[in-house]
RODO-2510 file (C-alpha; in nm, 4 decimals, decimal comma):
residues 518
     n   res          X          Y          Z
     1     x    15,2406     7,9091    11,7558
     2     x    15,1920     8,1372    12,0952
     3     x    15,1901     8,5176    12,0942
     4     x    15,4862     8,4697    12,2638
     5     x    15,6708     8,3414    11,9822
     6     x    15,4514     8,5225    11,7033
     7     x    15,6514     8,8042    11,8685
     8     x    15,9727     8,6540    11,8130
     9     x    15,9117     8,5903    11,4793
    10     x    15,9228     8,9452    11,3957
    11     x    16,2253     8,9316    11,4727
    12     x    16,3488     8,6775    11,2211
    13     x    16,1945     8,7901    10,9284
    14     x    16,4770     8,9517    10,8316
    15     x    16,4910     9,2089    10,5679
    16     x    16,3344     9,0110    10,2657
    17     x    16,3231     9,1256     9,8948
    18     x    16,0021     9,1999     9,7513
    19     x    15,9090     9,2905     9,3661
    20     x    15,5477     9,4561     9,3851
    21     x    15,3925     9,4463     9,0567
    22     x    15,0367     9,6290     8,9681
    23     x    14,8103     9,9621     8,9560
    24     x    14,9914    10,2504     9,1813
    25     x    14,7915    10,4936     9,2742
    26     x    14,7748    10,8140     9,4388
    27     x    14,5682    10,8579     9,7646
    28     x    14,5236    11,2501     9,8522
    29     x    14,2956    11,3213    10,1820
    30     x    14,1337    11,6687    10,2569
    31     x    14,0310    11,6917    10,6199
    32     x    13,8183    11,9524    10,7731
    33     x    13,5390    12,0654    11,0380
    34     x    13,1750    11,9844    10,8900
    35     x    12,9000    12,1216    11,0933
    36     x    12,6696    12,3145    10,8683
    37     x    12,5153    12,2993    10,5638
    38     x    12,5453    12,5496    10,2938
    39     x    12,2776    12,8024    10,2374
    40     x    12,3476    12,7659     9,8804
    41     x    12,1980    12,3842     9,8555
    42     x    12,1418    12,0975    10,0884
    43     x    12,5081    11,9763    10,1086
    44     x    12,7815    11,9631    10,4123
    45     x    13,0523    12,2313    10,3659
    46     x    13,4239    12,0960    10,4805
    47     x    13,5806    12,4009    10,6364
    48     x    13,9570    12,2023    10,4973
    49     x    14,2285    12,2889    10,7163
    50     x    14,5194    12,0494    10,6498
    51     x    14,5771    11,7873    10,3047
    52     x    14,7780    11,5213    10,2203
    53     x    14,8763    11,2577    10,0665
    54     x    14,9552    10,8880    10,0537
    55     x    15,0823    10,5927     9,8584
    56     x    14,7513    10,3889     9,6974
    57     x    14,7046    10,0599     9,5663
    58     x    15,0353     9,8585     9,4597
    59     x    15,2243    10,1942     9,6088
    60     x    15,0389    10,1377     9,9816
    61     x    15,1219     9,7543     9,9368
    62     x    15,4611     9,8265     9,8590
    63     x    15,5021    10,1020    10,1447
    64     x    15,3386     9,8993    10,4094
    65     x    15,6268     9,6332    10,3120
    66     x    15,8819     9,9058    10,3853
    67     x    15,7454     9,9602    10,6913
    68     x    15,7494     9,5890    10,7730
    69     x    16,1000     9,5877    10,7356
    70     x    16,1593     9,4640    10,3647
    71     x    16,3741     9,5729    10,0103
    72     x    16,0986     9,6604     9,7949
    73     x    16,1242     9,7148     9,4050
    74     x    15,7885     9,8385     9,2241
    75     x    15,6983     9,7516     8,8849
    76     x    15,4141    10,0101     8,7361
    77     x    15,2863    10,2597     8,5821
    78     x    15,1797    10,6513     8,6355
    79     x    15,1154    10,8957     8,4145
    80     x    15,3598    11,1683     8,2550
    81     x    15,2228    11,4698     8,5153
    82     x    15,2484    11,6269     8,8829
    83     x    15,0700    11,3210     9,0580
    84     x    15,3016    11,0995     8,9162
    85     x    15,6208    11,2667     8,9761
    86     x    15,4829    11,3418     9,3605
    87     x    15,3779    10,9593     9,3997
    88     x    15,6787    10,8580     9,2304
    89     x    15,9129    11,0980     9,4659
    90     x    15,7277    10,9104     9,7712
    91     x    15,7916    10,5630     9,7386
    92     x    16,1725    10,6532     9,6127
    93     x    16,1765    10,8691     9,9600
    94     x    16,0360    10,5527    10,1348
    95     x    16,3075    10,3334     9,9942
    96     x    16,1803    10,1886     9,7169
    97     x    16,3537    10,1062     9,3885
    98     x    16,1466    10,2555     9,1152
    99     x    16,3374    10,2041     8,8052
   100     x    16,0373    10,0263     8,6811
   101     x    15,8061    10,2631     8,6976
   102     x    15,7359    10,3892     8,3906
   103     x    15,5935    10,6976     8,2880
   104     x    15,3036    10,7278     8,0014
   105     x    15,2209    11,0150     7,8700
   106     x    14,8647    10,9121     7,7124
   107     x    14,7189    10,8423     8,0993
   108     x    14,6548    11,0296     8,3995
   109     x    14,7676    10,8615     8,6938
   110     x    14,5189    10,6465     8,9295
   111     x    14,4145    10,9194     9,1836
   112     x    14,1952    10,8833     9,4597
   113     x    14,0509    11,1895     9,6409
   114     x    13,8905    11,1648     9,9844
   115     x    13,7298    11,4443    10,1896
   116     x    13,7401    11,3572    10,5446
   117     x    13,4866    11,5693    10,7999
   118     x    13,4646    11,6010    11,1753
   119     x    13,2043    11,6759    11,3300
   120     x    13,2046    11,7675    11,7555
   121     x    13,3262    11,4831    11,9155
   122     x    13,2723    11,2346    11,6504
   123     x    13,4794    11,0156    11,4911
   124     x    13,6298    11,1451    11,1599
   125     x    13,4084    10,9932    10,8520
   126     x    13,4672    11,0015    10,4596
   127     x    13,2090    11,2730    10,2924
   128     x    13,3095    11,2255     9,9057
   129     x    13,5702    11,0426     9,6788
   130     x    13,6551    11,1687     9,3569
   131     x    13,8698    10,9340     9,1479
   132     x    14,0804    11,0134     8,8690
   133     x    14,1358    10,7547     8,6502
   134     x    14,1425    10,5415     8,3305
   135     x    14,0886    10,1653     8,3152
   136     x    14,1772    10,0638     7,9749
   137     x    14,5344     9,8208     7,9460
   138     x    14,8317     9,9883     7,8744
   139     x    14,9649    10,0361     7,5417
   140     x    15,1607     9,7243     7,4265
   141     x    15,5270     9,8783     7,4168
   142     x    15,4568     9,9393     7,8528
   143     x    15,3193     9,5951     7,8515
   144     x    15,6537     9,4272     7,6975
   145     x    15,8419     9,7103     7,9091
   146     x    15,7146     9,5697     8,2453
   147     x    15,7317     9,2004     8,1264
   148     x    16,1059     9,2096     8,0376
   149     x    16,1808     9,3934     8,3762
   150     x    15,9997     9,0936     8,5945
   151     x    16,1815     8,8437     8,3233
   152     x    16,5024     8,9578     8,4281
   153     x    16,4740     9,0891     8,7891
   154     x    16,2698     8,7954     8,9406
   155     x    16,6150     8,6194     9,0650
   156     x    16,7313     8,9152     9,2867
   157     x    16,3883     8,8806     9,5159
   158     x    16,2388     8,6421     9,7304
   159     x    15,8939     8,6869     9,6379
   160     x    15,6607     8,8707     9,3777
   161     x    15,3537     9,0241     9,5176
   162     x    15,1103     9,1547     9,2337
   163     x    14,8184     9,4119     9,3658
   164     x    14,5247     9,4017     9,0852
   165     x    14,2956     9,7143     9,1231
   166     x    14,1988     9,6993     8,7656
   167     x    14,3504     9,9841     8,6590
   168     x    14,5232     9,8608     8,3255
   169     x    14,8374     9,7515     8,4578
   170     x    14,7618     9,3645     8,5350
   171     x    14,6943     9,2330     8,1882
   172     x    14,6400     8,8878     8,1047
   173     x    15,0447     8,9183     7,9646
   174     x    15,1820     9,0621     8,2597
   175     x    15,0040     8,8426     8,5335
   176     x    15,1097     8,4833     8,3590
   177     x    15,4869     8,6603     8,3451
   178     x    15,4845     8,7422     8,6967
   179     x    15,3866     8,3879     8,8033
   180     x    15,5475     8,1981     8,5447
   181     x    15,8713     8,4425     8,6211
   182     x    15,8361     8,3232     8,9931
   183     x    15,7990     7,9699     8,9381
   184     x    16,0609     7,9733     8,7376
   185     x    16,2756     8,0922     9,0087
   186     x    16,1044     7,8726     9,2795
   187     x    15,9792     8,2090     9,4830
   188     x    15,6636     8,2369     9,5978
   189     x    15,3653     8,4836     9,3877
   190     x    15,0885     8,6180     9,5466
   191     x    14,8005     8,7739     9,4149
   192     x    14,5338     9,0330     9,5507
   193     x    14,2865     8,9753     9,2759
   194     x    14,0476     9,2846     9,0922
   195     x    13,7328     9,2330     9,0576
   196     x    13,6833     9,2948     8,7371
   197     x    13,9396     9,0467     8,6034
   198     x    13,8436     8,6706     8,5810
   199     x    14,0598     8,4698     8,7948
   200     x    14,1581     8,2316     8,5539
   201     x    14,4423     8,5280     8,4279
   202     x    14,5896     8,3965     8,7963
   203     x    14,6208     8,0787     8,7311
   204     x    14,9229     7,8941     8,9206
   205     x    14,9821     8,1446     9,1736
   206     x    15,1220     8,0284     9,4987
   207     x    14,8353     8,1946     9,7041
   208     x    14,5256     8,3779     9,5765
   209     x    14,3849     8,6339     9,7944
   210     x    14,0367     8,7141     9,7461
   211     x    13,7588     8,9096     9,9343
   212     x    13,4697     8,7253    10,0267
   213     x    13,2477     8,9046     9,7591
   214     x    13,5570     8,8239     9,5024
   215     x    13,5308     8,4800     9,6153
   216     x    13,1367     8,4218     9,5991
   217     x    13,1742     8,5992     9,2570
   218     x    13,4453     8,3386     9,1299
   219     x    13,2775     7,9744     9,2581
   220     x    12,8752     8,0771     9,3128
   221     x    12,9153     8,0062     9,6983
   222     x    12,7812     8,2216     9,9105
   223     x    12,9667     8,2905    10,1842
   224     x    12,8089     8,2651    10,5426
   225     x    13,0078     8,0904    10,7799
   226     x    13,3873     7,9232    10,7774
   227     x    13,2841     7,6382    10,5832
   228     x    13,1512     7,8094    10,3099
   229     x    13,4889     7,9855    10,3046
   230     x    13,6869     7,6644    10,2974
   231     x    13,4427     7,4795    10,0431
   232     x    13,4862     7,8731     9,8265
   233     x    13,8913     7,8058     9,9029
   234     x    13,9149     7,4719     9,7484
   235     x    13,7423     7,5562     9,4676
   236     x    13,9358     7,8550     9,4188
   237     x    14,2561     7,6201     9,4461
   238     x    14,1143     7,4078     9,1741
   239     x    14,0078     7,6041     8,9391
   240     x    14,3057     7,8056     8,8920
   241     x    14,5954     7,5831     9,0088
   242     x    14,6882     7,7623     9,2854
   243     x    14,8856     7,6247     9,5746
   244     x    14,6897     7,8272     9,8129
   245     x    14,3881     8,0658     9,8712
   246     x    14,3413     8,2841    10,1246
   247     x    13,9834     8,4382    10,1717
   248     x    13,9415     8,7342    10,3773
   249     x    13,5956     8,7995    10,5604
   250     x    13,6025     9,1511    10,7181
   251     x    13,5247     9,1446    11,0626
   252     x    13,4883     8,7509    11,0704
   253     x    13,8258     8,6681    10,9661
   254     x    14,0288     8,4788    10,7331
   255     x    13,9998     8,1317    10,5899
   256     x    14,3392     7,9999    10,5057
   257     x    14,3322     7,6695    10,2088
   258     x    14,5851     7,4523    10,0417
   259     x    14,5476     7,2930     9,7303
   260     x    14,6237     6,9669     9,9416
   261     x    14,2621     7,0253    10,1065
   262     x    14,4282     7,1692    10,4470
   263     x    14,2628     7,4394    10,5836
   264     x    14,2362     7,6425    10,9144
   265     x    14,0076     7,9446    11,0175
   266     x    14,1644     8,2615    11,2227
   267     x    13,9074     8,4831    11,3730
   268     x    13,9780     8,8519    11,4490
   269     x    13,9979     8,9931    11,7859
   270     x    13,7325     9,2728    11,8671
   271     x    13,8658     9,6526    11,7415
   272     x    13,7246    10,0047    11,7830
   273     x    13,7155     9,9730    11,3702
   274     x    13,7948    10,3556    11,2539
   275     x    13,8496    10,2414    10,8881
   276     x    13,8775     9,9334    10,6938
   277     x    14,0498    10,1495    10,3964
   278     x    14,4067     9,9582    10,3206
   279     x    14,3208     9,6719    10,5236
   280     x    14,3320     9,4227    10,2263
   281     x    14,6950     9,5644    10,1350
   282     x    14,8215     9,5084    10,4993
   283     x    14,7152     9,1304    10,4652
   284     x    14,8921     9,1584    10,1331
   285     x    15,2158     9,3030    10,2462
   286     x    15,2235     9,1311    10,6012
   287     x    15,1858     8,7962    10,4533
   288     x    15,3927     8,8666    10,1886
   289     x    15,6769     8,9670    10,3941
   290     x    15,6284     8,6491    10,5787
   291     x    15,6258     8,3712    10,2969
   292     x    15,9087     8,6008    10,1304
   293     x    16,1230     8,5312    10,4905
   294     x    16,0527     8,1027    10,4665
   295     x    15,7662     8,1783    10,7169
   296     x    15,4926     7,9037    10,7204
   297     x    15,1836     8,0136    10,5689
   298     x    14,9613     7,9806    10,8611
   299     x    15,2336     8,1307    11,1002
   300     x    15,2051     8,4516    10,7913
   301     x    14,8469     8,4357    10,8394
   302     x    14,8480     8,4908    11,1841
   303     x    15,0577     8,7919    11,2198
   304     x    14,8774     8,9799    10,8828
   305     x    14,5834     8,9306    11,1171
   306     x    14,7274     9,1170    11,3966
   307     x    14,8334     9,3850    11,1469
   308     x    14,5126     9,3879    10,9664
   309     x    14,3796     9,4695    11,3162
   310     x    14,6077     9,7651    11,3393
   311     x    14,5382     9,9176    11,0529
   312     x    14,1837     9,9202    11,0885
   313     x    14,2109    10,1198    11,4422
   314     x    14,3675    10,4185    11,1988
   315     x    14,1931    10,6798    10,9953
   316     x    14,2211    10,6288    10,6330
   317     x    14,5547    10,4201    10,5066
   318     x    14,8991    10,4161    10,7396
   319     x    15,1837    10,2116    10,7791
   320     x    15,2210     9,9607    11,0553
   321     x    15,5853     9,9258    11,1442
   322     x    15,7336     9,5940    11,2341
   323     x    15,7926     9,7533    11,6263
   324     x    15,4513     9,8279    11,6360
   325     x    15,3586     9,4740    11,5738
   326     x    15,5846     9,3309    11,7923
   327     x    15,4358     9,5618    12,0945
   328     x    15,1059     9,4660    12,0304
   329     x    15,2322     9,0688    12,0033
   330     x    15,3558     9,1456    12,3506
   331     x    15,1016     9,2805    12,5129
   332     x    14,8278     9,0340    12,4164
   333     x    14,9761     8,7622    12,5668
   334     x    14,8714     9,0246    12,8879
   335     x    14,5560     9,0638    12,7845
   336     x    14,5633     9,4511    12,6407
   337     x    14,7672     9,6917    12,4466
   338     x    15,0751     9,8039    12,5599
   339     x    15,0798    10,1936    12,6433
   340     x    15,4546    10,1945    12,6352
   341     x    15,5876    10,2951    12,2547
   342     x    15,9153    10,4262    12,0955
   343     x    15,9746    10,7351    11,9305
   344     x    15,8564    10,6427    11,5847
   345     x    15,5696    10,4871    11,6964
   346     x    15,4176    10,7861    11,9124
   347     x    15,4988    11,0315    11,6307
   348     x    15,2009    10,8086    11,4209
   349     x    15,0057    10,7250    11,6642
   350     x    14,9758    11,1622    11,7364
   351     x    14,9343    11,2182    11,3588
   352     x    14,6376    10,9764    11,3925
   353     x    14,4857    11,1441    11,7185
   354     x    14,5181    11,4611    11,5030
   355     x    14,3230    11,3464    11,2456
   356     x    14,0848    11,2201    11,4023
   357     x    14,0305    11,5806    11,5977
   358     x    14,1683    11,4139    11,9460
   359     x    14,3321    11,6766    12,1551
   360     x    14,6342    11,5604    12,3021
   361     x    14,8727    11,6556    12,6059
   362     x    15,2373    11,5885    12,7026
   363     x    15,4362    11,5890    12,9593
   364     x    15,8082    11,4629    13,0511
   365     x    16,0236    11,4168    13,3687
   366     x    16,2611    11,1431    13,5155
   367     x    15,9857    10,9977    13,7474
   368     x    16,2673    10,8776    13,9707
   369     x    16,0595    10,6482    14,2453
   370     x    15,6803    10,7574    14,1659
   371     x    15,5105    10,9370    14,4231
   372     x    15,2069    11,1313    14,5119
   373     x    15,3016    11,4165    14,4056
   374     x    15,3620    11,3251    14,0212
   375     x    15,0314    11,1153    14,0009
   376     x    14,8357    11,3937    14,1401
   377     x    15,0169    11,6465    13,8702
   378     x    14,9695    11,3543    13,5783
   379     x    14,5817    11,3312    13,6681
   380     x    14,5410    11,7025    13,6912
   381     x    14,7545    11,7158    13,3188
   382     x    14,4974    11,4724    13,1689
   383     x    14,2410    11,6842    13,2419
   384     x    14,3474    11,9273    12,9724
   385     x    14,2854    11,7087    12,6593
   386     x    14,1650    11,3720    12,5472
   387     x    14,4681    11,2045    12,5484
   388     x    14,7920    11,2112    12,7788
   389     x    15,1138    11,1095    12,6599
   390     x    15,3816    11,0963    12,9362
   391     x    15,7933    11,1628    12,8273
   392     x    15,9802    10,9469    13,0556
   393     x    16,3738    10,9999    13,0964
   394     x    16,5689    10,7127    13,0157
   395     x    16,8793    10,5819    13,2815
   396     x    17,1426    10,7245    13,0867
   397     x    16,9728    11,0669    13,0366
   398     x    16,8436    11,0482    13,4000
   399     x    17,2589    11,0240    13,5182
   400     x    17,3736    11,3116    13,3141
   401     x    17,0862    11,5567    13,4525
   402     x    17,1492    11,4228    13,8010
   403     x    17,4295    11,2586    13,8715
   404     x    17,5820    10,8893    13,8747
   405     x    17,3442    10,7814    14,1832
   406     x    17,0668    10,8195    14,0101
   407     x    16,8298    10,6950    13,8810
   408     x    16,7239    10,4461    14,1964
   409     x    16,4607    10,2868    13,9374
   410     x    16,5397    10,1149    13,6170
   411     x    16,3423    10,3079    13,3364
   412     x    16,1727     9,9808    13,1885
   413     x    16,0169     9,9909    13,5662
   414     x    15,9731    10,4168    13,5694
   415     x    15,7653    10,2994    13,2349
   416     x    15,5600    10,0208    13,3260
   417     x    15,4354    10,2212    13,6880
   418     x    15,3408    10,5130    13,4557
   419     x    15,1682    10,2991    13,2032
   420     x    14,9762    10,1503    13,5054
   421     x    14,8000    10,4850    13,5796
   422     x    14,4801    10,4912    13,4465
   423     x    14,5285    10,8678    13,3616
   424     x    14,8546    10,7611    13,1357
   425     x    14,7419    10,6861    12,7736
   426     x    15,0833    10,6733    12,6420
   427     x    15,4577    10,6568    12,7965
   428     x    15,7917    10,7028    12,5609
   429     x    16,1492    10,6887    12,6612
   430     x    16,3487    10,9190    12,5525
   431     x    16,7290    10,9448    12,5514
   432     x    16,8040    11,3220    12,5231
   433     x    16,8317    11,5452    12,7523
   434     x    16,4954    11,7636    12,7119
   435     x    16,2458    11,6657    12,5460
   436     x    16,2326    11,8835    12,2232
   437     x    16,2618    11,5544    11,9592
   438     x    15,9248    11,4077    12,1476
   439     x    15,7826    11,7592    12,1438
   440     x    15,8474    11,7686    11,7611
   441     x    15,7062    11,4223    11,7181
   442     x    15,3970    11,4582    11,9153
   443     x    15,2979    11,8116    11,8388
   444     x    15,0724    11,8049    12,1552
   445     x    14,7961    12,1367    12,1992
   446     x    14,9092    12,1230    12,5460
   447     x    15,2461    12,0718    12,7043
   448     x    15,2484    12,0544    13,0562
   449     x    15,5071    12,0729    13,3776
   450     x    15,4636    11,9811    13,6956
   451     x    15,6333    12,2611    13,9964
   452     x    15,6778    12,6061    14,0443
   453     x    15,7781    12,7167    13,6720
   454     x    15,6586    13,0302    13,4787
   455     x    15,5403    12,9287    13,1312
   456     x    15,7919    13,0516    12,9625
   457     x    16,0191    12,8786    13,1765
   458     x    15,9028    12,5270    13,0853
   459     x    16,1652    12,3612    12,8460
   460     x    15,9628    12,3351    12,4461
   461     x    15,7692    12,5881    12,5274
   462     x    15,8777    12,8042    12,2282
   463     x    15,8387    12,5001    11,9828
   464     x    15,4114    12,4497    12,0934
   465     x    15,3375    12,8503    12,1163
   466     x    15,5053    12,8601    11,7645
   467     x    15,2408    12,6538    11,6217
   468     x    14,9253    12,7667    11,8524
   469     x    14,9854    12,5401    12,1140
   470     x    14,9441    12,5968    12,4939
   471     x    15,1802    12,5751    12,7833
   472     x    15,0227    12,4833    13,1302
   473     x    15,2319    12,4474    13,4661
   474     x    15,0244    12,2406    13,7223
   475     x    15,0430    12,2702    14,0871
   476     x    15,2664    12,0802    14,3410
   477     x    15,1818    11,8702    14,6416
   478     x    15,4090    12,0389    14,9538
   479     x    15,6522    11,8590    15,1135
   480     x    15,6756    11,5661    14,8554
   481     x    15,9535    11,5415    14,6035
   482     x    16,1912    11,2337    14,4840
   483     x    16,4941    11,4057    14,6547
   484     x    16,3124    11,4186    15,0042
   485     x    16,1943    11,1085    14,9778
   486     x    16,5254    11,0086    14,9330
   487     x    16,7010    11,1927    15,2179
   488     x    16,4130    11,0877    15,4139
   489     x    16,5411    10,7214    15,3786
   490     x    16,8933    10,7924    15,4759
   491     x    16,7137    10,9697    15,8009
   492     x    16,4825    10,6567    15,8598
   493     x    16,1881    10,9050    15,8490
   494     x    15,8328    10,9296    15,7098
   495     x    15,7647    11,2034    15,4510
   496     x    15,4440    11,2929    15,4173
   497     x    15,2084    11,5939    15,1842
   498     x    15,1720    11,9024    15,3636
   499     x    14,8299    12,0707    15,3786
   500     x    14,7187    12,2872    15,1956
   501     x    14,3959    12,4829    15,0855
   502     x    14,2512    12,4563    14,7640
   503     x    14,2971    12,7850    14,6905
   504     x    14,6811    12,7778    14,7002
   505     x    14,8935    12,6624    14,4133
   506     x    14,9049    12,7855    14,0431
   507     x    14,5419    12,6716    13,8705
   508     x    14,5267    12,4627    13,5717
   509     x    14,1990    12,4976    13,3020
   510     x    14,1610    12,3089    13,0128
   511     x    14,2771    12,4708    12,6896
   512     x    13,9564    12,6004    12,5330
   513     x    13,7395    12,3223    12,3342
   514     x    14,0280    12,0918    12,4808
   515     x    13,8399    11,8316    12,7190
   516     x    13,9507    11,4409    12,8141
   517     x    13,6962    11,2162    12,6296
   518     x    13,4872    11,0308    12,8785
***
């Protein structure tokens, strides 16, 4: 199948039911500057200045699915205290049914703390991880609690994806009534396998999804190149009855295997790899979402490798929305990634700049027939920070600001000349008319205008100073403007920049510390 219509395919998946069965966890992330070492002992001290945190384990597999587009019901359990509650609260705010997830009072739940320092330029790196945790199964009473839930709610879903991070939840009991529930119901079962649990407790899964350590671990096969994957695949597919396994080789790949002996390689495409945390539960959700839909397994394969490859570009673990695969589908078949997002998708993409200390500037306007005088303005506004996001306003905004003759360009063309611009990192359409929804998204350090304004006269500016941001008004190139250039048409005359010094103008610096990566 071509890019072409991998990228249609998102579009038929539908809106699938998924049950999500295994250990949820909590992921909490402490960020902060780390650039000295304490005069108390020889360790880094993490200057924190924001937390948070995120869905972990069977909750990330079961968000990512949300984000993909599907119904998701969770079957699990945390413990009786805040953690629980807050993780709890988050997939229910995420849309996901949670009436099986049951509370036990005799456990903490399955938290996992990471500290997360920056250092100059640097990229972002983990320091520490402090897990909170017990690993023994839960107490028999949970374990019939869960099984009679699956019994009885496999029929409403189109697929059962269990997530085994040996924390207690997956025992031997509730992993043969997940499959044995699905089979029963001819849906498919998929398994992300712990390592701690032999895989025989598997057996008869529709696909098996190990790690290439899991899988030299299970068969004694040492893993090296494809065809040690597919000979690890078949035996995987023997010894447990499974219809299919799919082993997963980091930066090399995946190797996909039937039970019928079919199998077929898919390489990854090279990635500035930021983290490979929660790249495992994209494959899991992605092709989960896909065999859940009636997608063919290798066609499933092929787009959890494009998400995979998304998720890795991110700090620490974040959800890939089905849009954002689709844009990145289209713009391969070009050769590149597409610089043109929506909304949603530039509001993550910032938080992820953020964390990862990039500085980033915005600036909005209609962009009405593209001229000198904006692309000297949009080079001068990238100057100010590492990354430039560009507001663009779209055709129906652009005719209430100015009038039913405008705009002369079609903003799917004002969009793809901006993107063009090497200066232009990212372009959004938006539909209001000022830009204070994309200011709220993005949060940028600097927002910038192009023209004669006063700084307190650019539109947002009281939403950036509020939280410590800058406002910057660039200069203007005389004598060039969209409206001359227009009534220069209707004239049949040229319009060209007038001259000016260097010294004339309003001067632009870069915010302090704020400087566009190289």
């Amino acid at each position: 199948m071509s890019l072409h219509d991998l990228a249609h395919l998102t579009d038929d998946l539908g809106c699938p039911k998924v049950l999500v069965v295994g250990d949820l966890i909590l992921d909490r992330y402490t960020w902060g500057d780390a650039q000295r070492v304490s005069q108390e002992a020889p360790v880094i001290v993490l200057r924190s200045d924001r937390r948070e945190a995120r869905p972990g384990g069977a909750a990330n597999v079961a968000n990512m699915l949300l984000g993909l587009g599907a119904e998701v019901s969770c079957v699990g359990v945390v413990g009786d205290d805040a953690a629980g509650g807050q993780l709890r609260q988050m997939l229910i705010d995420a849309g996901a049914e949670c009436r099986a997830v049951v509370g036990d009072e005799s456990r903490p739940t399955s938290t996992k703390e990471r500290f997360i320092g920056r250092a100059g330029s640097r990229h972002p790196s983990q320091i520490l991880r402090v897990d909170h945790e017990v690993n023994h199964p839960v107490d028999t009473w949970l374990e019939n609690d869960l099984i009679n839930w699956i019994e009885s709610h496999a029929a409403w879903h189109d697929a059962i994806l269990i997530s085994d991070y040996g924390k207690g939840v997956c025992t031997p009991r509730v992993l043969q009534a997940a499959i044995q529930a699905a089979r029963l119901v001819a849906i498919p079962v998929i398994v992300d396998p712990s390592v701690h649990c032999p895989l025989e407790h598997y057996r008869g899964a529709t696909m098996i999804k190990p790690n290439r350590a899991e899988a030299e671990r299970a068969t004694g096969i040492t893993i090296k190149k494809p065809d040690d994957a597919m000979a690890a695949g078949k035996h995987l597919c023997q010894q447990i009855e499974a219809g299919m396994a799919l082993v997963t080789l980091d930066s090399d790949g995946m190797m996909l295997v039937e039970r019928s002996g079919y199998g077929e390689f898919f390489s990854t495409h090279a990635r500035a790899v930021y983290d490979i945390t929660g790249a495992g539960d994209m494959v899991m959700a992605a092709v989960g979402l896909c065999l859940a839909a009636g997608t063919s397994p290798d066609d499933a394969v092929r787009l959890a490798n494009v998400a995979a490859g998304l998720e890795v570009e991110r700090t620490g673990v974040s959800v890939v929305a089905r849009d954002e695969l689709r844009a990145e589908l289209i713009a391969s078949q070009h050769g590149g990634t597409t610089k043109i997002v929506s909304h949603e998708h530039i509001g993550r993409i910032a938080g992820e700049l953020h964390s990862r200390g990039q500085s980033i500037v915005l600036t909005n306007g209609c962009f009405d027939l593209l001229h000198v005088g904006h692309v000297a303005y949009l080079e001068e506004a990238a100057r100010l920070a590492n990354v430039l996001v560009v507001g663009v306003n779209s055709d129906t905004s652009v005719r209430r600001l100015k009038g039913e003759s405008r705009p002369v360009i079609a903003q799917s063309d004002r969009a793809a000349m901006l993107a063009a611009l090497g200066c232009v990192d990212y372009v959004v359409v938006f539909d209001e008319d000022t830009p204070h929804r994309l200011i709220e998204a993005v949060r940028p350090d600097v927002l910038v205008k192009g023209g004669t304004y006063r700084p307190e006269e650019v539109v947002g500016h009281e939403i950036v100073e509020a939280y410590g941001g800058q406002v910057r008004v660039t200069g203007v190139v005389d004598g060039i403007s969209t409206t001359n250039i227009l009534a220069s048409l209707t004239r049949g005359e040229t319009v060209a920049a007038t001259e000016t010094s260097e010294d004339e103008g309003p001067q632009v610096h870069p915010h302090p510390n704020l400087r566009r990566a190289s």
